[in-house]
N, C-alpha and C positions, 0 to 999 in steps of 0.2 A: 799325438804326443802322450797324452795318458794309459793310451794303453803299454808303449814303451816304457812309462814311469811304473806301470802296474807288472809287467815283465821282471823289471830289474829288481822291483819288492819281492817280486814271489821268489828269487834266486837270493837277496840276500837274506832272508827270513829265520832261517835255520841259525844263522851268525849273529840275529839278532838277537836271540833266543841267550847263547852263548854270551851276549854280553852283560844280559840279564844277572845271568848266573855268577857272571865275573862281578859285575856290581854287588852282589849279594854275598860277597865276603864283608864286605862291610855292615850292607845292608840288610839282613837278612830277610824283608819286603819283599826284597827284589825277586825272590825267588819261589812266592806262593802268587796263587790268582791268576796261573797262565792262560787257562780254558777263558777266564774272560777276556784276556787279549782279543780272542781268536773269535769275541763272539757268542761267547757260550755262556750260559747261568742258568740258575734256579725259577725264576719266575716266570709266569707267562700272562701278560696285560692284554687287555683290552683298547686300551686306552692309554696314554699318560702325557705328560711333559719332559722332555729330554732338554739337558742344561748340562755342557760340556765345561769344564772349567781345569784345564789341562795342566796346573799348577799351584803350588799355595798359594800366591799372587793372587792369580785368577778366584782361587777357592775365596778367600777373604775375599775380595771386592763380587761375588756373585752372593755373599753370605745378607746382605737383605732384599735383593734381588730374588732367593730363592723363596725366604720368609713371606714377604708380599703375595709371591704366589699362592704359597699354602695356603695364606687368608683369605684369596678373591677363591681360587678352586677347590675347595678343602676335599673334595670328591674324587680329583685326578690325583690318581701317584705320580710323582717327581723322581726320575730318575737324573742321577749325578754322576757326569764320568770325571774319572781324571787318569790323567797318564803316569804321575810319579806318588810315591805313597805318603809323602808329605802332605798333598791333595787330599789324598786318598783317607788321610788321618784326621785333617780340619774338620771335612764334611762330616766323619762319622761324629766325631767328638760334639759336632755344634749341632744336628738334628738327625743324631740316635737313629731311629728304626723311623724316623718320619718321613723321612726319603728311602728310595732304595738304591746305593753306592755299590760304584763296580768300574773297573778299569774301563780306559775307551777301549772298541779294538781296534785293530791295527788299517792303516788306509790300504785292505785290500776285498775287493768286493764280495768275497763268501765271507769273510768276518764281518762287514759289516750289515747283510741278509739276513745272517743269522740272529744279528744283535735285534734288527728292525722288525723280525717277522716278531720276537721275543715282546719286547718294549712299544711297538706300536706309538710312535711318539706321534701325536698333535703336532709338534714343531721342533726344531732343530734349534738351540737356544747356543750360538758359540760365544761364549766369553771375551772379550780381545780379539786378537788378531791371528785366529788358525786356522790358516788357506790348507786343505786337506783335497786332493784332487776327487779321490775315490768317494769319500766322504760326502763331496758338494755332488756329484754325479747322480748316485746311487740313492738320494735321497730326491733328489730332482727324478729320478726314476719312477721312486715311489710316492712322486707327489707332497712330498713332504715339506712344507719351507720353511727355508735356515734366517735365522733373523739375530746380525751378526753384533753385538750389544760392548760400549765401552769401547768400542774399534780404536787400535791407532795405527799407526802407521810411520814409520819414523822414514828420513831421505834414504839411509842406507836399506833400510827392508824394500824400498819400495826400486832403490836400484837390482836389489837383488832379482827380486820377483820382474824387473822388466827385461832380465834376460832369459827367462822364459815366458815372455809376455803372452805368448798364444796360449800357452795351458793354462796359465794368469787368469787371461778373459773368460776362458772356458769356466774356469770357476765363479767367477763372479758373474755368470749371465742367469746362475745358478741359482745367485742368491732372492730370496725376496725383500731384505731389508736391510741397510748395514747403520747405525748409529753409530758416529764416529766423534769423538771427545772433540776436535778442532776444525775450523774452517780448510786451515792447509792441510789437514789430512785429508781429510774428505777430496780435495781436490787431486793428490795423490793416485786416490782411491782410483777417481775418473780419469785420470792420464792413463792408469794401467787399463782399462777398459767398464770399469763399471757406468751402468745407468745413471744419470745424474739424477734421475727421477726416485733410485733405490735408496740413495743415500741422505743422511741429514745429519744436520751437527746438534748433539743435544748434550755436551761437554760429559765427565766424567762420574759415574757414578761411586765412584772412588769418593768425593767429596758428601757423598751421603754415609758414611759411618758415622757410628754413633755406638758411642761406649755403652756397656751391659750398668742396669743400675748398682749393679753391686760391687760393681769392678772398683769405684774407690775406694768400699770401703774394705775392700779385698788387699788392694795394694797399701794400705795403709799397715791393714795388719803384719803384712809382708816386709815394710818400711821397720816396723816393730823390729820385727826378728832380725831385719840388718844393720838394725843401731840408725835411732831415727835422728842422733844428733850425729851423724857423719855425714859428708857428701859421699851422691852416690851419682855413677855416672852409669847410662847401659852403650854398647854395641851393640846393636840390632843385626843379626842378618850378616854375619861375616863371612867370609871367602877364604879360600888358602891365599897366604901371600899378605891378607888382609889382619891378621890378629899381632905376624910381627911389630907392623903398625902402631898399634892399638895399646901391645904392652909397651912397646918403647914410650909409646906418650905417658901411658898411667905411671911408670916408674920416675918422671919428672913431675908428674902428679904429684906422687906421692912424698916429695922430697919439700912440698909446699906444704900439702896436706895429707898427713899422716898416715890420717884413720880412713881417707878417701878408700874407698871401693869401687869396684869397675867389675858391674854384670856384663860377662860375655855370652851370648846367643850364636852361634852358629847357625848355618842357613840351612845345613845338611845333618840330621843326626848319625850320618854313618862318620862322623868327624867329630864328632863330640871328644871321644876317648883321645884323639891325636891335639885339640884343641888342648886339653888337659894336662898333657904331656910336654906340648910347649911350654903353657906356663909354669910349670914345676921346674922345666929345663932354665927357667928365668929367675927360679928361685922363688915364684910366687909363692905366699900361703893362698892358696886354692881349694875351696869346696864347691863339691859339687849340689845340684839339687835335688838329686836323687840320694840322698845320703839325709837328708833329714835332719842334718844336726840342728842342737838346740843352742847351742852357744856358737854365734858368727861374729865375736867381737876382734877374734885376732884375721880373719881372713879378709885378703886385699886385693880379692876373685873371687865371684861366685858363678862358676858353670850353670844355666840354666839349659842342661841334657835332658827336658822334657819338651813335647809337640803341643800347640796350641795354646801355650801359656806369654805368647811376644805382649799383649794386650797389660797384663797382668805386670809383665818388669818394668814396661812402661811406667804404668802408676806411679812403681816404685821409687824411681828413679827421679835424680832432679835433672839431669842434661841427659838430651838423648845424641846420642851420635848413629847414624842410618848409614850401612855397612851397603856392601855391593859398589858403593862410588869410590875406593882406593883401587881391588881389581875393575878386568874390562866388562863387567857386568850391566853398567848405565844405571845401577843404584836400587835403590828398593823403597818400599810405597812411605814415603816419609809422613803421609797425611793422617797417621796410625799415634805417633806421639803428636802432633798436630792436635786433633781431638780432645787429645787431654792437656794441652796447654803447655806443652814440656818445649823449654828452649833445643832448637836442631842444628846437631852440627854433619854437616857431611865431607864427605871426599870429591874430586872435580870432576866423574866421568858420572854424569846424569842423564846420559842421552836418551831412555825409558822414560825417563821421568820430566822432561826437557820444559814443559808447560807449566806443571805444577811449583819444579823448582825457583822459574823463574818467579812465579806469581812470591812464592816465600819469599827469598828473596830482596825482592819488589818491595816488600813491605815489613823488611825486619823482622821477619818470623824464622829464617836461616840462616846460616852462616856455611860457607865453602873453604876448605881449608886444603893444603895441598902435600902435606906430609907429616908427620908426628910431631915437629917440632913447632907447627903452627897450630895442629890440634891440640898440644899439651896447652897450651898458651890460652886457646878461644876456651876450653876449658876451666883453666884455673880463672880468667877470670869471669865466666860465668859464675862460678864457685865465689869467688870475693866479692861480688856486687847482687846483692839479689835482688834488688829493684830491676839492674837491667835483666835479671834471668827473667823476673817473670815478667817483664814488659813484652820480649822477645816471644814467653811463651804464651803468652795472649794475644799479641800479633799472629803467632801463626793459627790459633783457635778459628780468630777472624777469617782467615781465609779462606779457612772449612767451611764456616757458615755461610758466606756470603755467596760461595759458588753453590751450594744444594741447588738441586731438581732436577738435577739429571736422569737420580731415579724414577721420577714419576712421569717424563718424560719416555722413558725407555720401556716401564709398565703399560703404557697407556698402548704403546705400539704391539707390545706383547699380546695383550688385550683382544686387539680388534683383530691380531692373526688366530689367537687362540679360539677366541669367539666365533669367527668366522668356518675356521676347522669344526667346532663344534653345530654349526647349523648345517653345514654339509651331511655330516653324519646323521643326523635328524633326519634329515630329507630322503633318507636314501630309505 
């Protein structure tokens, strides 16, 4: 069956290309870096650690994941793949030239030979949950083990993947280790064919973030510049379909409170400019962040159309609203304003997020809302009681806290594959 799925890759291959290029009207990303699709780069190792982290998502929650390593191997280069430039933008911006970043390549086995003879990786480090057939194959070839970290598995991936359950298993006989954030994933795991012996639960490493120490007083000053006696509300992370939303709520906002502002974030920067365009079309006063003005006291929008700055609006902001849960998305990593104690409001479709949400939740650290007229609401009055804004957002702090160790749970297994790799080599 793989080889039929390696078939149908090589024939659509040329179309993929073409989509690329179609994405790169917007994007213009999309349209440099093809040679490492395929494979190809600059460097040639000896050695190193390979840590695939195939999206922002994945990029932030692998980002002390990667850190950790630098400090136990300070010796081994750490290469970082990702597949979209969003990924591809975090990694550079958070460790510079201290890693070496480069597109995955594609699941076809001369692109991924070339990547391997290239990079020579110690271990296969996949982020989440990215079953790759050629990928898991081709590295089991070369003796390589994948050690699959933060795993999940939701009911519908996992119906997915058991209609082709035989190429399924083939993958995961593949694996040497898989860390799966839940008891019933893990179980999941083992219905589609994994070893029960591969797998363990050591929850989410997601709940080991931990804000930059300067990040308060970053967002403070930031706070400054957007009028620190206004409420300020962010959208994290929004979707098409998701900002009509968003302004319909703030324009009842603002009919409460005035001077209220609503950062909007986009999930996509090829959207930015159309995001912008909406609100204008709303009649917003709208600036963006790339524009650098010095006076934001009349604007009742502020576009933040920069990468790697979500951490930072956070700060800013007194209510967070985590975007991805109005479209079919399943929501986005809510545990980001969480850390800094920001009351959370979301949309109903959390099914990504399904564990965590509940845990908020559970304990008054979120609220669920299910279209603009009940986000304006949980809003404003977050904005009128600020006993309960920050009760709510120190509820969710707690949460954070209380689940840590995952990372060092997932380190330690890291560890003794890496270590292990590494006495091999010795010996030879």
């Amino acid at each position: 069956m793989r080889i039929l799925y390696t078939v149908i890759f090589y024939l659509i291959l040329p179309f993929i290309f073409l989509r690329l290029l179609w994405r790169s009207r917007r994007a213009p990303a999309y349209r440099k870096r093809w040679a490492e699709r395929l494979g190809y780069g600059s460097y040639q190792l000896d050695k190193s650690i390979w840590i695939h982290a195939v999206s922002l998502g994945e990029s932030i929650a692998a980002t002390p994941f990667i850190k950790a390593l630098q400090e136990r191997y300070p010796l081994i280069p750490i290469v970082v793949t990702n597949m979209t430039p969003t990924g591809s933008a975090h990694i550079q911006k958070t460790f510079g030239n201290t890693v070496l970043q480069q597109y995955v390549p594609y699941d076809l086995p001369f692109c991924l030979q070339h990547f391997l003879k290239r990079a020579r990786p110690l271990v296969a480090i996949i982020v989440e949950t990215e079953l790759w057939p050629n990928l898991f194959y081709v590295c089991q070839k070369n003796q390589i083990p994948i050690f699959v970290v933060n795993a999940r598995l939701s009911q519908a991936s996992a119906a997915g993947y058991s209609r082709v359950k035989r190429l399924t298993q083939q993958m995961l006989s593949n694996v040497h280790t898989i860390a799966v954030q839940t008891e019933s994933e893990l179980q999941r795991f083992i219905e589609l064919g994994l070893e029960s012996k591969k797998g363990c639960v050591s929850g989410s490493i997601k709940f080991d973030i931990t804000a930059p120490r300067d990040l308060i007083s970053q967002g403070a000053a930031l706070r400054d510049q957007l009028g620190y006696a206004r409420h300020v509300w962010i959208a994290a992370s929004t979707h098409a379909g998701e900002e009509e939303i968003i302004f319909a709520a703030h324009k009842k906002i603002l009919t409460v409170f005035p001077t209220a502002l609503l950062i909007i974030v986009p999930r996509h920067p090829e959207r930015f400019n159309s995001v912008f365009a909406l609100a204008q079309s709303q009649h917003f006063r709208i600036t963006k962040r790339s524009e650098k003005s010095d006076d934001l006291s009349t604007a009742e929008s502020y576009l933040c159309d920069s990468v790697g700055e979500m951490m930072l609006m956070y700060a800013a902001s007194d209510v967070a609203f985590v975007a991805g849960s109005f479209a079919d998305i399943g929501g986005h990593n809510m545990l980001e304003p969480a850390v800094l104690a920001k009351a959370i409001v979301t949309g109903p479709t959390l099914y990504n997020f399904a564990e965590i949400s509940e845990m908020l939740i559970n304990k008054n650290g979120m609220v669920t809302v299910q279209d603009a007229e009940e986000l304006s609401n949980v809003v404003i009055k977050l904005f009128q009681d600020e006993n309960y804004r920050k009760t709510m957002g120190e509820n969710a702090e707690a949460v954070v806290v209380s689940n840590r160790g995952a990372l060092a749970k997932q380190l330690a297994i890291a560890k003794d594959i890496i270590d292990a790799r590494l006495a091999q080599q010795n010996a030879l």
